[in-house]
C-alpha positions as CSV (number, residue, x, y, z in Angstrom):
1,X,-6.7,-54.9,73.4
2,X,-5.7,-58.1,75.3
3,X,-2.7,-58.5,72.9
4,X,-0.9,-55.4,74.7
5,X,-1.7,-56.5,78.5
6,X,1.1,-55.5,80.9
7,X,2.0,-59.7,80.9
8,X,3.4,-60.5,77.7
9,X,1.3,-63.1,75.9
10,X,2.2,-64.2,72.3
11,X,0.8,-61.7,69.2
12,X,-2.8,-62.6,67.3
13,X,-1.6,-66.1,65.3
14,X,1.7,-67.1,67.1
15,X,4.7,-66.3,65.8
16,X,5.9,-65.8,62.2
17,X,6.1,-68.7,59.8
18,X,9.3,-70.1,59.3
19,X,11.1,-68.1,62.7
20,X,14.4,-69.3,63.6
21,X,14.7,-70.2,67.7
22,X,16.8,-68.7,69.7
23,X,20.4,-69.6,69.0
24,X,23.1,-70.1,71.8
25,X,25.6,-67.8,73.0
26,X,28.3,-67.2,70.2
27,X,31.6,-64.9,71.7
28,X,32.1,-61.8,70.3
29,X,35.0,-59.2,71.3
30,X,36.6,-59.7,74.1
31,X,34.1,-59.8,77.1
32,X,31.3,-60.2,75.5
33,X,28.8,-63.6,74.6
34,X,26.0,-62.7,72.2
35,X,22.5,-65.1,72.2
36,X,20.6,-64.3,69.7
37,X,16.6,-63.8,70.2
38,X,13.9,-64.3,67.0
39,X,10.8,-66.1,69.3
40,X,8.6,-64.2,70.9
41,X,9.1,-66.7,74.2
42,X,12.5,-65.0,74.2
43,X,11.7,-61.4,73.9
44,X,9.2,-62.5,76.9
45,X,12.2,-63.5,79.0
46,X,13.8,-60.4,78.2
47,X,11.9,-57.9,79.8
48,X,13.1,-57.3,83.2
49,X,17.0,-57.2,81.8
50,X,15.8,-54.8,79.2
51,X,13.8,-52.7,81.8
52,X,16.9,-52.3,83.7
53,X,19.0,-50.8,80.9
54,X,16.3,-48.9,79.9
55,X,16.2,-47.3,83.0
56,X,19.7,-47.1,83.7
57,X,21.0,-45.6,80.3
58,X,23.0,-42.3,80.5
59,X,20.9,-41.2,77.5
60,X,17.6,-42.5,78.5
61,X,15.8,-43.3,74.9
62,X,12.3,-44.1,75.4
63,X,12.4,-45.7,71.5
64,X,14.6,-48.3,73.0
65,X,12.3,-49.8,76.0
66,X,10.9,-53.0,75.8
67,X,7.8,-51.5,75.5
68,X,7.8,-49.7,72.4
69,X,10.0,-52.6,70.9
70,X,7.2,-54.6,71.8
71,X,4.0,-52.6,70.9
72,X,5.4,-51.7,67.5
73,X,6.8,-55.1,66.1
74,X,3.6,-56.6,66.9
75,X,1.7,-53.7,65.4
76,X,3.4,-54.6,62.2
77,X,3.7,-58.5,62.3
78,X,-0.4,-58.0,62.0
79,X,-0.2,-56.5,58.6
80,X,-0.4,-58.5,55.3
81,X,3.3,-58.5,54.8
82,X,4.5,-59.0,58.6
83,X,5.6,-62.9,57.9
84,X,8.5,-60.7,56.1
85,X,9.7,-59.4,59.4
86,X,11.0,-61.0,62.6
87,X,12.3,-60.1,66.1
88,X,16.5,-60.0,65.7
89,X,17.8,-59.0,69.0
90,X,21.1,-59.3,69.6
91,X,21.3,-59.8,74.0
92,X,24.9,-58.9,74.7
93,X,26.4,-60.8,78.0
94,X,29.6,-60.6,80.3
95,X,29.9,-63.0,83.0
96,X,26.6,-64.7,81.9
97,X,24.7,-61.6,82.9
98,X,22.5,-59.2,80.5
99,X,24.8,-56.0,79.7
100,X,23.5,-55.0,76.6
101,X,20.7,-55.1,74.3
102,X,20.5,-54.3,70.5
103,X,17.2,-54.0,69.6
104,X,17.0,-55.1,65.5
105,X,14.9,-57.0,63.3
106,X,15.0,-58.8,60.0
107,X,13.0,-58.2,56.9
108,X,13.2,-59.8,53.7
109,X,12.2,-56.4,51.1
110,X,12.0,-57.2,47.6
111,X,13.4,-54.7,44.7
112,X,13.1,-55.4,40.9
113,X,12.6,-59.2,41.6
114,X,15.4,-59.6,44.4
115,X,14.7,-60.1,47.8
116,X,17.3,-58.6,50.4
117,X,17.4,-59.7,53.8
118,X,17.9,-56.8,55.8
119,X,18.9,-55.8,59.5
120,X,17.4,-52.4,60.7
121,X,15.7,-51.2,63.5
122,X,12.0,-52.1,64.5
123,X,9.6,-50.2,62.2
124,X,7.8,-47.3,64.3
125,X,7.8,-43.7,64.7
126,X,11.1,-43.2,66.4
127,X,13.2,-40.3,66.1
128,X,16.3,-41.3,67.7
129,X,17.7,-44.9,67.7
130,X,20.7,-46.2,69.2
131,X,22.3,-49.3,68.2
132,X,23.1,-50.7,71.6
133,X,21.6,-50.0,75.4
134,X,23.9,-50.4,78.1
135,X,27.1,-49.0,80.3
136,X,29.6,-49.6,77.9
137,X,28.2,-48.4,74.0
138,X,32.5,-48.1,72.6
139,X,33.1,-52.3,73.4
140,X,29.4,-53.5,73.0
141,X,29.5,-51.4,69.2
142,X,32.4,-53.4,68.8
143,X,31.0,-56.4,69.9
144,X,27.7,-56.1,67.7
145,X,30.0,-55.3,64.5
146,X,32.1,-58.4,65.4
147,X,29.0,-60.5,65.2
148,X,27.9,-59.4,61.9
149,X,30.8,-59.5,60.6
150,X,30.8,-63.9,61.8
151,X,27.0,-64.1,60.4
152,X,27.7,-62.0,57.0
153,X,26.1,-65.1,55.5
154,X,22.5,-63.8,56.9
155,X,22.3,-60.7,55.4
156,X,23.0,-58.6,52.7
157,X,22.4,-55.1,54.2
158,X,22.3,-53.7,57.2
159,X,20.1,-50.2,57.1
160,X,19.7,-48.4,60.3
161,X,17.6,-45.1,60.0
162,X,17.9,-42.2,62.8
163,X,20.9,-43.1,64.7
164,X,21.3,-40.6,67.5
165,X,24.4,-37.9,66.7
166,X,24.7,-37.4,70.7
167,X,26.9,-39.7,72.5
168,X,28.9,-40.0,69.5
169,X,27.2,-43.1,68.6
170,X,27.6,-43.0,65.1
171,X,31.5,-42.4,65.5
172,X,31.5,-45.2,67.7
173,X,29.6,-47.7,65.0
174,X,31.9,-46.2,61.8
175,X,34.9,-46.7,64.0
176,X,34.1,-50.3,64.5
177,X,33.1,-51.1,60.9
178,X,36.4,-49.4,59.7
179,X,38.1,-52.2,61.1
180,X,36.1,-55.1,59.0
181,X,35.9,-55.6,55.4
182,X,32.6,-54.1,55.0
183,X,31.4,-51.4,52.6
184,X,29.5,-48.8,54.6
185,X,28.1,-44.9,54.0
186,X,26.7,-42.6,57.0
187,X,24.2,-40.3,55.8
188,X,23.0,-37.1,57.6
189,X,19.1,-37.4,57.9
190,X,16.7,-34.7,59.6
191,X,17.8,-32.6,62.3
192,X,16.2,-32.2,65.9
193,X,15.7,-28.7,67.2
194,X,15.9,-28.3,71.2
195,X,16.8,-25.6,73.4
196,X,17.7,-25.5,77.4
197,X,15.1,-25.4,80.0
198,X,16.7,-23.0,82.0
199,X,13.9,-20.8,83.3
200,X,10.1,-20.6,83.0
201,X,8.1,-19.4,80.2
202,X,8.2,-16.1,81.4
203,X,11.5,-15.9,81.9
204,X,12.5,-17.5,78.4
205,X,9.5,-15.0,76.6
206,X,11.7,-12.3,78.1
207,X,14.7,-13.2,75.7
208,X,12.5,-13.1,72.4
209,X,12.5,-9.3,70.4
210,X,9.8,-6.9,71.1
211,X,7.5,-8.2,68.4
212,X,7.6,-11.7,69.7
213,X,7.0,-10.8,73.2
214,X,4.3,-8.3,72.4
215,X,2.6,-11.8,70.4
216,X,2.9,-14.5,72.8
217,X,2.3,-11.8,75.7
218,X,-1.2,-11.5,73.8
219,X,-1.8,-14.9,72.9
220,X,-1.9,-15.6,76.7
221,X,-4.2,-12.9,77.4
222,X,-6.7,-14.6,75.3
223,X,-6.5,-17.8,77.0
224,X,-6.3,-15.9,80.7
225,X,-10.0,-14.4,79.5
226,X,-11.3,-18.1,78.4
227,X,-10.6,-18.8,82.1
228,X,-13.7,-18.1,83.3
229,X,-15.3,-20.1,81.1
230,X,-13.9,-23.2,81.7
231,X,-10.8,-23.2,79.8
232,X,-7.6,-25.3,81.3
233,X,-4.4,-26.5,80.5
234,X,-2.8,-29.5,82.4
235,X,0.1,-32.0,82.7
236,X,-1.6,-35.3,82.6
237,X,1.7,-36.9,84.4
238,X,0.1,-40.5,84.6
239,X,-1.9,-40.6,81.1
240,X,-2.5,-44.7,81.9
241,X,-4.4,-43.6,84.9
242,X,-7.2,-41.0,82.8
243,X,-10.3,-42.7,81.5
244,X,-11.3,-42.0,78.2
245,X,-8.1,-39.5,77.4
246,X,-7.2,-41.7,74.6
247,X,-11.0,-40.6,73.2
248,X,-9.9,-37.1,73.3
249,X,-6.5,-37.7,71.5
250,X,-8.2,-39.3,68.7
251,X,-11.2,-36.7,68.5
252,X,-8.2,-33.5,66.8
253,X,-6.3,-36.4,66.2
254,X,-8.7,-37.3,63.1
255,X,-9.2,-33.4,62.5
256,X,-5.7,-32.9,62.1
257,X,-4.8,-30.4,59.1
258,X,-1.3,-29.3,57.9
259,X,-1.1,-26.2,55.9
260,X,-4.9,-26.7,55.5
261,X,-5.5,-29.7,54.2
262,X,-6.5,-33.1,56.3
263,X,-4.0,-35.7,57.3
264,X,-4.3,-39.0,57.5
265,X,-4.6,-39.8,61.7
266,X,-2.0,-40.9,63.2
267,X,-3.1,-41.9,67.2
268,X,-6.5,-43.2,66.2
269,X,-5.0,-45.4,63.4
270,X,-2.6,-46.9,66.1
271,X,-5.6,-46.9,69.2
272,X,-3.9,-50.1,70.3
273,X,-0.5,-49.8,70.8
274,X,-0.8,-45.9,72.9
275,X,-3.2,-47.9,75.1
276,X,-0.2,-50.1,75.1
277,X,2.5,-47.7,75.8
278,X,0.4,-45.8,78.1
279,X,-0.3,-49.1,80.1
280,X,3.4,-49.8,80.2
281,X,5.5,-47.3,79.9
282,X,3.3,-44.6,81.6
283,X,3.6,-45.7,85.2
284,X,7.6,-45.6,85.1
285,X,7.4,-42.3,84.2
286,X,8.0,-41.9,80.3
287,X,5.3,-40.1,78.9
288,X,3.0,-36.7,79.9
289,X,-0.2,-35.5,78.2
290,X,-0.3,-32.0,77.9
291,X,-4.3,-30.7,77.6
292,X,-6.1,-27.6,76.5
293,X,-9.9,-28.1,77.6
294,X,-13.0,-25.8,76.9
295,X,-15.1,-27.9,79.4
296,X,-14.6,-31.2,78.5
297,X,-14.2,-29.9,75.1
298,X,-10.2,-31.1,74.1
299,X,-8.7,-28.1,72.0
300,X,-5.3,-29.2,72.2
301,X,-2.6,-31.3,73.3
302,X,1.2,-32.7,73.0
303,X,2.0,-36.3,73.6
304,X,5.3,-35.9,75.0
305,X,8.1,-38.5,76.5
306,X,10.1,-37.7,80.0
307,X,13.7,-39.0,78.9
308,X,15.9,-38.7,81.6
309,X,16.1,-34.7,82.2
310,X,14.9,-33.9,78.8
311,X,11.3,-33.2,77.2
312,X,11.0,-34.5,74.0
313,X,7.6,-33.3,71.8
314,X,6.2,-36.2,70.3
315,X,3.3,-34.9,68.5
316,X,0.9,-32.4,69.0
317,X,-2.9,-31.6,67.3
318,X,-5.5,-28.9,68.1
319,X,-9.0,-27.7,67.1
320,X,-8.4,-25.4,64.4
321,X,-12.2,-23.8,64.9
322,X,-9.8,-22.2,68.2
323,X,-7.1,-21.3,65.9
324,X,-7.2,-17.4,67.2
325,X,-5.8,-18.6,70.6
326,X,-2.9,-20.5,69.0
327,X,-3.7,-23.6,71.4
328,X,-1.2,-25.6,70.1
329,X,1.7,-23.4,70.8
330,X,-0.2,-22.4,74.3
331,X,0.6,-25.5,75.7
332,X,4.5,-24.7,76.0
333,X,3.9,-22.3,78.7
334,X,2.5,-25.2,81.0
335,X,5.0,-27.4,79.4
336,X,7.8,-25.7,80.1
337,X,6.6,-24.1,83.5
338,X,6.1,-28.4,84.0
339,X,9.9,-28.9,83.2
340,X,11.4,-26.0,85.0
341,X,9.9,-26.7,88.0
342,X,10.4,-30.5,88.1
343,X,14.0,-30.5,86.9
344,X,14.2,-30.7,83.5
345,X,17.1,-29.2,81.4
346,X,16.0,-29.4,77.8
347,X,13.5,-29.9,75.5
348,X,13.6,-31.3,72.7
349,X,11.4,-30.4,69.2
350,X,12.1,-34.0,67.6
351,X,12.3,-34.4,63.6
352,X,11.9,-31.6,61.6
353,X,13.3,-27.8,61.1
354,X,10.2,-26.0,60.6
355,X,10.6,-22.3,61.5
356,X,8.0,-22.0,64.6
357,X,10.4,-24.6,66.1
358,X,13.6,-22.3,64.9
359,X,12.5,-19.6,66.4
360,X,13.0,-21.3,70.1
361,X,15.9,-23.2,69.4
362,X,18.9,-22.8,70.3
363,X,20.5,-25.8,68.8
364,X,19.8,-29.1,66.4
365,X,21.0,-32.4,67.5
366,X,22.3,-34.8,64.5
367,X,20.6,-37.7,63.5
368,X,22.6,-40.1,60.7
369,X,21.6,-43.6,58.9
370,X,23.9,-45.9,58.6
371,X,24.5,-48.1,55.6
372,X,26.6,-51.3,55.6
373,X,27.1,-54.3,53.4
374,X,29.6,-57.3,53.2
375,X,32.0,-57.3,50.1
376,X,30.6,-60.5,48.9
377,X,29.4,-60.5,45.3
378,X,25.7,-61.3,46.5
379,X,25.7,-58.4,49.1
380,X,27.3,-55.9,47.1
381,X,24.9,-57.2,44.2
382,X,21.6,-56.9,46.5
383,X,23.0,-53.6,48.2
384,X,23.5,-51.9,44.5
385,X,19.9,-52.8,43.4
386,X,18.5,-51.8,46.5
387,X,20.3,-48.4,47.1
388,X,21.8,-47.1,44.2
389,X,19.8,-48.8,41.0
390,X,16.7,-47.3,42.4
391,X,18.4,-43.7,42.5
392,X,19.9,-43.6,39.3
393,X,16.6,-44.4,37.8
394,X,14.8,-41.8,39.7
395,X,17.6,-39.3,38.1
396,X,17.2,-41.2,34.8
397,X,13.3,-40.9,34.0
398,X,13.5,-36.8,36.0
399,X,16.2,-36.0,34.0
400,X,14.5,-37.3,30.8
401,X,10.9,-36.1,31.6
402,X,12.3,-32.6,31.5
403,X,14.1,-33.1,28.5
C-alpha cells in the first residue's frame, strides 16, 4: 500500500529494465517543443503541470489525471510481462512552459514470432481517452502527429482504443494524420449512453409511460418501508475520508453475478490502486460512492467519477439475496437527486448499450480507435501481422469449421 502514497516514490523493483531517459526537447509544429518522459523521476516531476491541465480541461477526463495514469501503469509494470511496457509521455511546451500532456506508453506485443513496438494508451479500465490534455487540442494534435511522424523509426503501430467522439477529437487526430504519409483506419468501438440532468428523479420518472412509472413508483415504496429498519442510501462525496468503505465494495464486489453466473471481481482484484485513486484523486473532487445499507449491511453501490458538470457511472454491484428491491437501480434516485441539486447537467452510462441503460437515454456519445502505421516495409509488415493476418485466420478456421 506504500507504493500508492500521495508522494510519488518509485514502483516495487525500480524502473523497467532497459528504459530509455528522458530525452531533450525536440520542436514540433510551430509553437510547440516536445520532451519526452520514459523514467519514473520524470513522471514524478510532472505532477503539478499535469494536475493543472487536469483540472483546467474543457472536457474534464478523470482517465487522463496523473493519478489514474499513475496507479494503473504501475498496477501493470508489477505483472510478469510489465518489463514489456514503459511510461511514453509526450509533455508538449510553448515558451518553456507545460501546455500539454499526451499520456502514452510503449509495449513491445509479440504476434506469430514478431514483436511490434507499439504506442497506445496506458492499460486500465478507461472508457474515454483523449490523445492530448490542454487549451489548444487542434495545434497540440498536430504537434503530437508531427513528432511521430520525426520518430517513425520507434514504432511500428500506433493503436489507441476509446478515443472520445466529443470534442471532435478524432476529427482533429485524422485531420492531422491526413497530412503525413501514414497509413491509418478509425474504427467505431462501443457506444456510451447518457442523458441530461435536467430535473430530479421525480421529475424525470414523470416522463417514463404509465407502466414504467407505476414500476419504479413501486420499487421505491419498498425501499421507503425498509426505512424503519435501518435501510439508507448515501452520496459518500469524500470516499478517501470513510474507513473501511473499500471492505464493503469488495464484499458484492466478489458476489458479483451477470445474467446469473459469477464474475470474476473487479475492485477486490485491484484493492491497491482504488485505495490509490481514492487517496488521490478523491479529495479534488473526482469520485462519489453511492451506498445502499441494511445496517451496516452494504446492498448496493455505484463507483462513480464527478467530470466537470457530468456524472459518469463507473460500475456498480449489489446483493442479489435483495434483488426484489432492485438496489442497484435504486441508487439513481439519490444519484440523480445528488446531481440536480449540486449542478450537474448530465450523466453519463459509460460502455455499453444494454437496454436498462436505453431506456433512460436520451443519446450515445461516440467512442473510435485509431489505427496508424508508417509506410515503411517493416511497419506495414508488423501492422499486417498484427491486424489483419490475425483476422483473416479467425474468418479462415470459422469459415472452414462450418464447412
Amino acid at each position: 500500500m506504500a507504493v500508492f502514497s500521495k508522494s510519488l516514490g518509485k514502483p516495487p523493483g525500480g524502473p523497467e529494465p532497459g528504459s530509455p531517459s528522458d530525452s531533450a526537447l525536440v520542436p514540433a509544429s510551430p509553437g510547440y517543443s516536445i520532451e519526452l518522459v520514459t523514467s519514473e523521476d520524470g513522471l514524478a516531476r510532472l505532477q503539478e503541470d499535469w494536475n493543472r491541465l487536469s483540472e483546467a480541461a474543457e472536457s474534464p477526463n478523470v482517465y487522463t489525471t496523473f493519478d489514474w495514469f499513475r496507479a494503473w501503469h504501475w498496477r501493470f509494470a508489477r505483472e510478469p510481462a510489465g518489463g514489456r511496457r514503459r511510461p511514453e509521455v509526450l509533455v508538449l511546451k510553448r515558451n518553456g512552459v507545460v501546455a500539454g500532456i499526451s499520456p502514452l506508453t510503449h509495449r513491445a506485443a509479440s504476434r506469430f514470432g514478431f514483436v511490434v513496438r507499439k504506442l497506445e494508451f496506458p492499460l486500465s479500465p478507461a472508457d474515454y481517452n483523449d490523445l492530448v490534455l490542454g487549451d489548444d487540442p487542434a495545434g497540440q494534435t498536430e504537434a503530437v502527429v508531427d513528432y511521430l511522424a520525426r520518430t517513425q523509426d520507434q514504432w511500428d503501430l500506433v493503436d489507441l482504443r476509446n478515443v472520445r467522439g466529443a470534442g471532435s477529437s478524432a476529427a482533429l487526430i485524422e485531420s492531422a494524420l491526413s497530412r503525413t504519409s501514414f497509413l491509418h483506419r478509425i474504427l467505431p468501438e462501443a457506444r456510451c449512453p447518457y442523458f441530461p440532468i435536467d430535473a430530479n428523479w421525480f421529475g424525470m420518472v414523470n416522463r417514463f409511460s404509465r407502466s414504467s412509472r407505476r414500476t419504479l413508483r413501486n420499487q421505491q415504496y419498498r425501499l421507503e418501508r425498509m426505512r424503519a429498519e435501518g435501510l439508507c442510501v448515501r452520496i459518500i462525496e469524500n470516499p478517501q475520508d470513510e474507513s473501511g468503505l473499500l471492505d464493503k465494495l469488495i464484499v458484492l464486489d466478489i458476489q458479483k453475478r451477470i445474467r446469473g453466473q459469477l464474475v470474476p471481481p473487479f475492485i477486490a482484484a485491484h484493492r491497491d490502486v482504488f485505495q490509490s485513486l481514492f487517496d488521490t484523486l478523491g479529495p479534488r473532487g473526482w469520485f462519489y460512492v453511492a451506498l445502499m445499507e441494511l445496517g451496516e449491511r452494504p446492498l448496493a453501490w455505484q463507483i462513480g467519477f464527478r467530470c466537470g458538470r457530468k456524472l459518469w457511472d463507473f460500475a456498480t454491484a449489489y446483493d442479489h439475496t435483495f434483488s426484489r428491491l432492485s438496489p442497484g437501480t435504486m441508487l439513481l434516485p439519490a444519484v440523480l437527486d445528488f446531481g440536480f441539486s449540486h449542478g450537474y447537467e448530465e450523466y453519463d452510462f459509460l460502455q455499453g448499450e444494454e437496454p436498462y441503460k436505453m431506456r433512460w437515454s436520451t443519446g450515445c456519445h461516440e467512442r473510435f480507435r485509431l489505427l496508424a502505421w508508417s509506410p515503411r516495409w517493416t511497419s506495414r509488415t508488423r501492422a499486417f501481422l498484427y491486424l489483419d493476418l490475425k483476422e483473416a485466420l479467425h474468418r479462415w478456421f470459422g469459415t472452414s469449421r462450418r464447412l
